[in-house]
C-alpha positions as CSV (number, residue, x, y, z in Angstrom):
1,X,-13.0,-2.1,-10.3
2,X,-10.5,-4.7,-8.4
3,X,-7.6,-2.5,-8.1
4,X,-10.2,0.6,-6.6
5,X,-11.0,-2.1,-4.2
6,X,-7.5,-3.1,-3.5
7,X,-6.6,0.4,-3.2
8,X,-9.5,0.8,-0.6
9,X,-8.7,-2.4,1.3
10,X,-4.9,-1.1,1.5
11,X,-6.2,2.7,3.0
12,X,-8.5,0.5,5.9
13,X,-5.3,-1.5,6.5
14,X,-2.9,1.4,6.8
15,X,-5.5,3.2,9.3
16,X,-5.9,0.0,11.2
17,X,-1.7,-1.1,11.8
18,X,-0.2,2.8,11.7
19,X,1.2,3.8,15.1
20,X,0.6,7.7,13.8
21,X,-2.6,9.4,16.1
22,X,-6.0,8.7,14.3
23,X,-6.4,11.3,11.7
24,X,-2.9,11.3,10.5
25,X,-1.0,10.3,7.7
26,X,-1.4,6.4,8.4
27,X,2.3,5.4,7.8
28,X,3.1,2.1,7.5
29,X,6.6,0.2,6.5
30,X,6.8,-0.4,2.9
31,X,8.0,-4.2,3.5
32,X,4.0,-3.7,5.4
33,X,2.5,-2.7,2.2
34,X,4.3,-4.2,0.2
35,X,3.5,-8.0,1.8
36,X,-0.1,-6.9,1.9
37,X,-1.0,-5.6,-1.6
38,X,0.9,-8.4,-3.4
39,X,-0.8,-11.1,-1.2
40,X,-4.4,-9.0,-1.9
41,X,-3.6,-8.6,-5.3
42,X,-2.9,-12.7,-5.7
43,X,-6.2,-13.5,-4.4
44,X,-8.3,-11.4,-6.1
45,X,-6.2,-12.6,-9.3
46,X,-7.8,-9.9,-11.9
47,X,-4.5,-7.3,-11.4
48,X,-1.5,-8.1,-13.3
49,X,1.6,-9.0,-11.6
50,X,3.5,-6.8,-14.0
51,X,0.7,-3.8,-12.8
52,X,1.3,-4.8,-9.2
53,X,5.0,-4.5,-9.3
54,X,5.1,-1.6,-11.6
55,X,3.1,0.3,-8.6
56,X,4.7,-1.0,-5.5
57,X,7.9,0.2,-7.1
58,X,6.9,3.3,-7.7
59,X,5.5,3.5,-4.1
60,X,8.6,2.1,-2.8
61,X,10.6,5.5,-4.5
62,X,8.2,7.5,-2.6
63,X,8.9,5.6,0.9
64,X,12.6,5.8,0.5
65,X,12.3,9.7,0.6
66,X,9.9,9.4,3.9
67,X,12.4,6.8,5.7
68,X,11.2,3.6,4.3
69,X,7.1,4.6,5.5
70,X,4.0,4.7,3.0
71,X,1.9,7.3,3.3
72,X,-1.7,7.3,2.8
73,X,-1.0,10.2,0.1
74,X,1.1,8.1,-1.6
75,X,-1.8,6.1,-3.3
């Protein structure tokens, strides 16, 4: 499934640039994410762009509660 494999390429990438201690929630600025999983999506080229903006809006709803971070949890 691409977008279980984009979704698990996002999680490595959140654990890898978060500044949070190993083991915690893996925050990373949604402009972060946000570049990432639209330039992942475009490659892989099987996820809509309508899906792809349909979810990082609703993600970006989510980070403006949590000052502007995505959280592991979120997705």
């Amino acid at each position: 499934n691409p977008l279980q494999s984009l979704l698990s390429s996002m999680k490595h990438a959140c654990e890898i640039l978060t500044r949070d201690p190993e083991g915690g929630a893996a925050r990373i600025p949604f402009k972060t994410f946000s570049f990432l999983y639209s330039y992942l999506a475009g490659i892989d080229g099987e996820i809509p762009e309508e899906e792809t903006e349909a979810f990082l809006h609703r993600i970006k709803e989510q980070a403006d509660q949590q000052t502007g971070m995505v959280l592991l949890r979120n997705f």
